[in-house]
N, C-alpha and C positions, 0 to 999 in steps of 0.2 A: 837692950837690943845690940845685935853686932851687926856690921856692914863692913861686906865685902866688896872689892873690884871685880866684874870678871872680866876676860879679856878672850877676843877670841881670834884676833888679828887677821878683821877681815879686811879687803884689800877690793872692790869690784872694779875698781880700774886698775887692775895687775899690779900696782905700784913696785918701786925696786924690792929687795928681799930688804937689804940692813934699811930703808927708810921706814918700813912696815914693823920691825924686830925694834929699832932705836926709839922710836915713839912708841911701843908697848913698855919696855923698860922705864922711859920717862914716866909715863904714866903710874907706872908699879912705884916707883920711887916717889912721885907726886902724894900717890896714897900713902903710903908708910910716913911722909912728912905729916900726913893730915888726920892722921891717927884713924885709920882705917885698919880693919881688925885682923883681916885678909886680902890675901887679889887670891884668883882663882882664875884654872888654863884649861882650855877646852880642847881636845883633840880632835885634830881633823886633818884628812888628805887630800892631796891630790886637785884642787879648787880655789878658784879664791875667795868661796866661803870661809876660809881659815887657813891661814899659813904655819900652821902647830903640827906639824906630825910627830912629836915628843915633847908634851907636855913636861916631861921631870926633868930633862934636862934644861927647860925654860928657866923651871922652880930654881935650880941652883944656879942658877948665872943670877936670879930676883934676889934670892936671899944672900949673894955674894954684895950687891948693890943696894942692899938695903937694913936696916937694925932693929926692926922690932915686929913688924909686919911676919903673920904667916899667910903661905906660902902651900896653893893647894892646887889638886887638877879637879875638874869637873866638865867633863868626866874622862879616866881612862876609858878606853873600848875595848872591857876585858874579850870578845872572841877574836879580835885583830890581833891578840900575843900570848906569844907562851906565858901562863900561868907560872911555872918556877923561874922563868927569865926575869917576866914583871917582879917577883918576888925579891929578887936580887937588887933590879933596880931600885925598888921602892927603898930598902933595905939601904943601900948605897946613898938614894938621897935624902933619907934621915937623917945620915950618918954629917954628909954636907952641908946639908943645910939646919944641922946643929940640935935638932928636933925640931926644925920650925916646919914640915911638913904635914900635910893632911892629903887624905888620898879621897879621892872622889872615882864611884867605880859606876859605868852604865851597860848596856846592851848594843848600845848602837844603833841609829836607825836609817843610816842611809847606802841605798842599794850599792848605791855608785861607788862608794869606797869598798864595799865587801867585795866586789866584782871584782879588784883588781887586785886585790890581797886574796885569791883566791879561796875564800869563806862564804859560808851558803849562809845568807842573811836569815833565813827559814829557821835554822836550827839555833841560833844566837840566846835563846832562851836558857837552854839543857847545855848549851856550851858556858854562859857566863854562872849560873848557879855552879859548874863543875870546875871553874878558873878562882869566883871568889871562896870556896872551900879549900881548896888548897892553897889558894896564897894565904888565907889567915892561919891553917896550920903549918905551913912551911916559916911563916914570921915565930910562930908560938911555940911551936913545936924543934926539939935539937935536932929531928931527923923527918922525912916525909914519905912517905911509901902509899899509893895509891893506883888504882886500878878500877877507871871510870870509861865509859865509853866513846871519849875522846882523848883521853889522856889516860898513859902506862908510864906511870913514873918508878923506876925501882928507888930503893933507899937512896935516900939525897938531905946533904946539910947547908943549909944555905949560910954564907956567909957575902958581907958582912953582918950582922946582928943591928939591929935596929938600935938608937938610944929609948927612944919614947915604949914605953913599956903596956901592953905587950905588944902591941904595934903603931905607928902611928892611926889619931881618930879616921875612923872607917866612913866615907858618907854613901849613898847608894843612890842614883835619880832614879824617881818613881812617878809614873802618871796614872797607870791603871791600879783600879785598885788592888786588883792579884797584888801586884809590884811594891804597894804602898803596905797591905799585910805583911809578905815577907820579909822586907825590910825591919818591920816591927817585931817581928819575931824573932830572928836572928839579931836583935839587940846592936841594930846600925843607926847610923842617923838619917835623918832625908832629908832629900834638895827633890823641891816639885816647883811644878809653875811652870813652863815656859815663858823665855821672857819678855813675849809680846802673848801671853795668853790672858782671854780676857777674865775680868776679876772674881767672875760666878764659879769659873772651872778651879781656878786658886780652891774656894770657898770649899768646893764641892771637896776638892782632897784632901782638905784639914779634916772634913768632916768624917771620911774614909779613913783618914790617920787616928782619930779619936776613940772610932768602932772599931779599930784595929787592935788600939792601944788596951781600950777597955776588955775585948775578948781574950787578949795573949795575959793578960794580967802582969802586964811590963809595970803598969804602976808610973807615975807622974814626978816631976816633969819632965816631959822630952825634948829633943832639939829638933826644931822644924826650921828647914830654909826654903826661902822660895828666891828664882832670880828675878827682875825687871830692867826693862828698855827705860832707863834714866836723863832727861837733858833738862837741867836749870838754867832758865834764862832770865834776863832782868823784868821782860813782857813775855804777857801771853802770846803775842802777834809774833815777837821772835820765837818761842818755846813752837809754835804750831811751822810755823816753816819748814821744820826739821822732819814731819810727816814723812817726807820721802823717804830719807835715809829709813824710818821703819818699816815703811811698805817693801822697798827694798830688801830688807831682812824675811818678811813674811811672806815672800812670793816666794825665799828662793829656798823658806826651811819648806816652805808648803810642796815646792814643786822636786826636791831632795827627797822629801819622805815618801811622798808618791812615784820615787824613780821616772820622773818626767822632765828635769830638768835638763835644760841644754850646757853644755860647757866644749865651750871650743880653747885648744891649746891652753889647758887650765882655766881658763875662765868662763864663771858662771853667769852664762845671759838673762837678764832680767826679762821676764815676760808676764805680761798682763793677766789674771787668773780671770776664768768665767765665771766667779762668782767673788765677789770681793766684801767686804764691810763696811760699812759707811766710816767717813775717817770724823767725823765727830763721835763714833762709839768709840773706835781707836784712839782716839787720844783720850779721852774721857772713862772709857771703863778697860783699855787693856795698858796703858802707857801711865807713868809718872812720868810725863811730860808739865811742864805750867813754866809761873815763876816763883820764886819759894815759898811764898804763902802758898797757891795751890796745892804742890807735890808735897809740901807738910801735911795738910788736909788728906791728900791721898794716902800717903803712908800711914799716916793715924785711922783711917777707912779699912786699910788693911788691917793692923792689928787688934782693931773694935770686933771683926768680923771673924778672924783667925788666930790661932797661938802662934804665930811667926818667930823666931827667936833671931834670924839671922836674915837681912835684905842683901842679896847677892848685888849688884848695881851695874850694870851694863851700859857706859858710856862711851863707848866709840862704837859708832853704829854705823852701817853703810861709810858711806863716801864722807863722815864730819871730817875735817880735817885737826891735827892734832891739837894745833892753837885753841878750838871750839871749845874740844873735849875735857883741856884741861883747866878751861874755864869754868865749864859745865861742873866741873868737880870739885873746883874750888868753892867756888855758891853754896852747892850741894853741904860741904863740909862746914864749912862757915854760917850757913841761915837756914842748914833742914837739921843736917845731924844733933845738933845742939839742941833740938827741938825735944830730943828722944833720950837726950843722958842719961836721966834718972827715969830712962822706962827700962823693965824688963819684959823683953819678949816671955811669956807667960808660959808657953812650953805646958799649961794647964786648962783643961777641958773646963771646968769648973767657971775660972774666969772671962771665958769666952761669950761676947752677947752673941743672942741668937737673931 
């Protein structure tokens, strides 16, 4: 099994920029101390859903502060950027970050930033299929010449050249299963799950990754990541306090993806949804919330039920304050991960119970 950080550097009460940016580093460097396998950056504009609007250049200031840990985004928003510009950068922080990069690519799904980067969230579909073709052949290829319906590229050489050959690992987030086929087809790897999505829908796209896997005749084994909302505590009574911080998360991706969200001078107001879920499912069937006996328990639940190969790990959630988080991780690494050494995430249909 691998476990990752992800980090999304969310802030709901505005906090300063460098105290938001120095406590994500901390943390990045906490993980690489605790032999954590990756951290992973999520981009985002304009909100204080996420203070990341370049996730690669995050990566290279992490793996400048850190020695063994890779070093990945999840997700770029390939129709927010030029396809041969990304190409470049990505290219650039290979090269920085010594190969310790992994690129994580998605669609994007909130209105609110497309609107201001003037891109029709509509077409995000026919636009990211037509950005990841060309970035992989502009990485692989010595020259790129294409002519798609968003992009007229004449002959172009990208430089610099990547180390990691022939490009750094590709990963793709997928929820639907169109998204979760494709992926499989084009011989990428995938990050599913939302990280407060509950444990049935996890279930449900391993399952769509397997009839994926089985029909393209990719052949076994694959690499499957999913993320989760992570907080180890010494009690359950402390591990459930922390509820808010995720409700907090869940109002505000719920009320993002529905373009309903309020945000005033960047920040994003927390509002009550009319239909909510009870927070004993929430903690119980969407969160690795407990004490480490519990969230051992849940992680082993996970990979009984799924091929998982990689636990994304989401510990700074809402409003925890850094001190919490880095507690939270410390536990986590010390009385869960240890739990899992000599597992491998199975990445195989075969040894999955049903």
């Amino acid at each position: 099994m691998q476990f990752g950080v992800f980090l999304l550097l969310q802030s709901p009460d505005v906090q300063p920029s460098p105290t938001v940016y120095d406590n994500a580093i901390e943390q990045a460097e906490l993980a690489d101390k605790l032999g954590f396998n990756t951290v992973w950056l999520a981009e985002h504009h304009f909100s204080s859903y996420g203070y990341l609007p370049y996730p690669l250049m995050m990566a290279i200031k992490i793996a400048e502060r850190t020695k063994n840990i890779r070093v990945g985004t999840a997700v770029l928003v390939l129709p927010l950027h030029h396809p041969v510009k990304l190409a470049e950068e990505i290219a650039m922080a290979d090269q920085l970050t010594n190969g310790r990069i992994e690129i994580g690519f998605g669609r994007g799904y909130q209105e609110y930033e497309f609107d201001r980067l003037g891109v029709d969230i509509n077409e995000n579909r026919e636009m990211f299929d037509e950005s990841l073709e060309i970035i992989s052949k502009a990485l692989q290829e010595d020259t790129i010449t294409y002519d798609g319906k968003y992009y007229k590229i004449p002959e172009t050489a990208i430089f610099p050249r990547t180390i990691q050959n022939p490009h750094p690992p590709f990963w793709i987030a997928a929820q639907s299963p169109e998204s979760i086929k494709k992926v499989v087809q084009k011989g990428y790897k995938c990050i599913t799950g939302g990280s407060s999505a509950p444990s049935g829908a996890v279930k449900e796209n391993w399952e769509v990754f397997q009839n994926a896997v089985e029909e393209s005749g990719a052949g076994w084994p694959q690499e499957f990541a999913i993320q989760k909302q992570i907080f180890v505590a010494e009690t359950e009574e402390e591990a459930r306090k922390e509820l808010n911080n995720a409700m907090w998360h869940y109002r505000l991706v719920t009320s993002l993806r529905a373009n309903t969200q309020v945000v005033e001078k960047g920040k994003a107001i927390e509002t009550i949804l009319d239909k909510e879920p009870d927070l004993d499912t929430v903690y119980d069937e969407w969160l690795i919330f407990g004490d480490p006996e519990t969230c051992t328990k849940k992680i082993q639940k996970l990979i009984d039920t799924t091929g998982i190969t990689s636990l994304n790990c989401v510990f700074k959630i809402g409003r925890m304050d850094n001190e919490k988080v880095m507690k939270s991780m410390n536990l986590f690494a010390k009385e869960v991960m240890p739990q899992f050494k000599n597992v491998i995430g199975s990445g195989q249909k075969s040894t999955v119970k049903q």
